[in-house]
C-alpha atoms as one frame of an Amber mdcrd trajectory, in Angstrom:
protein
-113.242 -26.917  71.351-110.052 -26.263  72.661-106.778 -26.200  70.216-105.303
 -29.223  69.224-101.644 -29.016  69.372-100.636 -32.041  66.743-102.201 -30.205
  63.658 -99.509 -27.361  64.205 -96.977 -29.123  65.190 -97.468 -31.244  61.705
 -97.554 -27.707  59.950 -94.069 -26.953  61.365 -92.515 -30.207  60.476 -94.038
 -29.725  56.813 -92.539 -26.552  57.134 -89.252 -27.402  57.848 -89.194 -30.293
  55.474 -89.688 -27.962  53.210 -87.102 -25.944  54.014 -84.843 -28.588  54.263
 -85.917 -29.850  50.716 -85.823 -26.079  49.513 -82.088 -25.705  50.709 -81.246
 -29.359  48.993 -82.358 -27.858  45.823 -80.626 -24.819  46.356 -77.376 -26.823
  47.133 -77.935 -29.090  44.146 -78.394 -26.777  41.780 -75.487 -24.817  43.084
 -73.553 -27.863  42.877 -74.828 -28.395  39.089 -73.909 -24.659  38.272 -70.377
 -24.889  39.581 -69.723 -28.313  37.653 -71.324 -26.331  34.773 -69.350 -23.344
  34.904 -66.477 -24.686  36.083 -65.747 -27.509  33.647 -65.307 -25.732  30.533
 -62.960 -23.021  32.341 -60.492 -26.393  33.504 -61.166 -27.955  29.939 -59.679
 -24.889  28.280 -56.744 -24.402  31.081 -56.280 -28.034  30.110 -56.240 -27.109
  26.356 -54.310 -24.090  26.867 -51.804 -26.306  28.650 -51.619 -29.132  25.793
 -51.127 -25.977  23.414 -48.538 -24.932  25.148 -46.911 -28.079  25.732 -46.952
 -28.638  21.831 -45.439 -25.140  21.004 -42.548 -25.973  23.709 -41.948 -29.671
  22.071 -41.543 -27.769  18.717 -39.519 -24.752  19.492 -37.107 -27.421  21.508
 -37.083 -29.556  18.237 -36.565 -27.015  16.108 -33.501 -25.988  18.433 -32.016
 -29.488  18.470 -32.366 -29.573  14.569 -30.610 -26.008  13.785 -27.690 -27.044
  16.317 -27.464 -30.247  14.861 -27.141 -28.708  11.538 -24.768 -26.120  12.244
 -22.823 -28.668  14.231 -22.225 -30.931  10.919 -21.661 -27.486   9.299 -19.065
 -26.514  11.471 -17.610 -30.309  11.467 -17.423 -30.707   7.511 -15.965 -27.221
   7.544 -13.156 -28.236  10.203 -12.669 -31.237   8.174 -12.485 -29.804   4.646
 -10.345 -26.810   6.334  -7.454 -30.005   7.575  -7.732 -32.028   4.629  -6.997
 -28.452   2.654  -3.985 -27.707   5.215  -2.997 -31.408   4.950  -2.724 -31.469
   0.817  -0.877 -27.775   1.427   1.911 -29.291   3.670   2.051 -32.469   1.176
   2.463 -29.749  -1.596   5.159 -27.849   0.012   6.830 -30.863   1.603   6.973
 -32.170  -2.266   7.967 -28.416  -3.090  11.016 -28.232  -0.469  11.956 -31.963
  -1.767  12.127 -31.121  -4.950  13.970 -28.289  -4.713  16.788 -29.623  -2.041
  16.825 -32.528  -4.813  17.619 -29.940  -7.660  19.959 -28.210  -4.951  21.758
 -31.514  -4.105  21.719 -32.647  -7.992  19.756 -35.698  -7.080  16.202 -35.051
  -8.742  15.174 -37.739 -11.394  14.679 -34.788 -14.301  18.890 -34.289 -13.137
  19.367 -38.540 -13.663  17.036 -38.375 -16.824  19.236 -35.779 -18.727  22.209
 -37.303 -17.716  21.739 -40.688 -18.604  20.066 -38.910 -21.823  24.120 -38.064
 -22.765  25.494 -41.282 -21.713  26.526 -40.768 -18.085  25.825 -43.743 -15.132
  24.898 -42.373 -11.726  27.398 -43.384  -8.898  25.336 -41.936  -6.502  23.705
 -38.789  -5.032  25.113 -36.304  -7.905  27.995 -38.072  -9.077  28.117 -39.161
 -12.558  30.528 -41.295 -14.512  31.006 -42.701 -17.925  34.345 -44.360 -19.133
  35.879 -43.531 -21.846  36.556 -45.655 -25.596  39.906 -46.900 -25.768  40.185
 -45.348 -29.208  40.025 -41.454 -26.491  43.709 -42.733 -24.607  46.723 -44.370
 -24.812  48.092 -46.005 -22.064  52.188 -46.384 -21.354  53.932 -49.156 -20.199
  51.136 -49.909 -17.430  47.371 -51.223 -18.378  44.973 -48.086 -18.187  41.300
 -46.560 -18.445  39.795 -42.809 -18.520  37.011 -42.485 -17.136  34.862 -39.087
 -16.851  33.190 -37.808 -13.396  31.250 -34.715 -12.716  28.943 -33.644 -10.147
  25.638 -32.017 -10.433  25.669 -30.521  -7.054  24.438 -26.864  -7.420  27.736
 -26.107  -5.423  29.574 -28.486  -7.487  32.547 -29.703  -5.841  35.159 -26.841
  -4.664  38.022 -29.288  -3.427  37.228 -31.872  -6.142  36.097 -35.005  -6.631
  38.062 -38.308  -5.232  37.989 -41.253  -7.261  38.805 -44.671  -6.626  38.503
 -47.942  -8.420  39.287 -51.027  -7.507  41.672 -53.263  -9.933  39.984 -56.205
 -11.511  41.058 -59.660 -12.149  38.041 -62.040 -12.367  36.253 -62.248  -9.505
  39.061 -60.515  -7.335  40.425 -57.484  -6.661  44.181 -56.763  -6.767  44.433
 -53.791  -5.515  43.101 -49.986  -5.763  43.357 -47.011  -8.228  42.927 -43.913
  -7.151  42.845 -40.126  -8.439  41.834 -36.764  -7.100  40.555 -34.149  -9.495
  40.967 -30.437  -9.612  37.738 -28.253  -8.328  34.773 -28.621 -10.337  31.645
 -26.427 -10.671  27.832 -28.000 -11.302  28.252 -30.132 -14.522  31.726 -29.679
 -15.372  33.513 -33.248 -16.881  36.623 -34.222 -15.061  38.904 -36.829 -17.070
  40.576 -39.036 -14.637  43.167 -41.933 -15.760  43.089 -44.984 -13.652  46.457
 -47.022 -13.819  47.104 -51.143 -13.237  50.145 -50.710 -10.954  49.893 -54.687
 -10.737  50.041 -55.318 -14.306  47.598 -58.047 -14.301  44.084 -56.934 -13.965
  41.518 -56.564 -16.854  39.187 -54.052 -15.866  38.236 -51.275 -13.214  35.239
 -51.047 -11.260  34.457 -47.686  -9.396  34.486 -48.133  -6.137  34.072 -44.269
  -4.741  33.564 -41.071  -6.072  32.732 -38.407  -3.486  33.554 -34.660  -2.660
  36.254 -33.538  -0.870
C-alpha cells in the first residue's frame, strides 16, 4: 500500500496545536506569575507611599503648630513688653508732673497745707489771706491788709504785684495796687490796700503775679 499523506499531515497539525496550546499555557502562566509577583511589590510601593505621605502630613503639622505657638509667644511677649513701656512712660510722665508741680508750687499736697493754715489760692503758687481788722489801723482813707506769698521753689526775686479792685456793690470804683519787696518760697508779704475814693466797702483781688 502506498503512504497516505493525510494521516501525517493530521499528526503535524496535532502537533502544532499542541504547540500552540503549549506556548498559551506558557504565556498564561507567565502572565499569572507576573500579576502574582508583581502585585504585592506595587501594593507595598503603594503602602510605602501612604506611609510616607502620613509622616509628611505630620511633620508639616507639627511645624505649623510650633510656629503658631511661638508666634503667640512672641506676640503676648511684644504686647506685655509695650503695655510695660506704656505704664513706665505713664509713671514717669506722672513723676516729671509731679515734680515740675512741686517746682512751680502748684501740686495739691502744696494747696492742701496751705489752705490747712488759712491761706486761699489765687492761682498757680500764689496764696492770699486778708487780714482781721483787729491786725491794722487804717488813717484817714478806708483800708485792708492782706497777706501774699508764693510757693514757687524760686519764690519771687522781684516780688510779687498786687492789685485789687475797689468795691462798691456790684461795681468797681477804681483799683488798688501794691508791689512787694523780693520774696523767697513761702515767705508772707503784708500788703495794705487803700480806698483812694473813699466810698467803697470791700476789696477783691484782682492780680497777684511775679515780677
Amino acid at each position: 500500500m502506498a503512504n497516505d499523506p493525510q494521516p501525517a499531515a493530521r499528526r503535524r497539525k496535532r502537533i502544532f496545536l499542541i504547540l500552540a496550546l503549549a506556548l498559551v499555557l506558557v504565556a498564561g502562566s507567565g502572565a499569572a506569575w507576573w500579576f502574582s509577583a508583581g502585585l504585592p511589590a506595587a501594593q507595598a510601593s503603594d503602602a510605602r507611599a501612604s506611609e510616607q505621605a502620613s509622616k509628611d502630613a505630620a511633620a508639616k503639622k507639627k511645624k505649623e503648630d510650633a510656629d503658631a505657638f511661638w508666634a503667640k509667644v512672641q506676640a503676648d511677649n511684644t504686647k506685655l513688653y509695650d503695655k510695660q513701656r506704656s505704664d513706665a512712660a505713664a509713671f514717669n510722665a506722672s513723676q516729671a508732673a509731679d515734680q515740675a508741680a512741686q517746682q512751680a508750687g502748684t501740686s495739691e499736697s502744696i494747696r492742701t497745707q496751705m489752705e490747712a493754715q488759712g491761706w486761699t489760692r489765687f492761682s498757680g503758687p500764689y496764696y492770699y489771706q486778708f487780714a482781721a481788722k483787729t491786725e491794722y489801723t487804717c488813717s484817714y482813707l478806708k483800708c485792708s491788709v492782706v497777706h501774699v506769698t508764693t510757693m514757687a521753689a524760686a519764690g519771687c526775686p522781684g516780688g510779687l504785684y498786687v492789685a485789687a479792685s475797689i468795691e462798691h456793690g456790684s461795681s468797681s470804683l477804681g483799683l488798688a495796687n501794691s508791689i512787694t519787696a523780693p520774696l523767697a518760697q513761702g515767705k508772707d508779704a503784708i500788703v495794705k490796700l487803700d480806698d483812694a475814693t473813699g466810698q467803697g466797702d470791700g476789696f477783691r483781688l484782682a492780680d497777684i503775679h511775679c515780677l
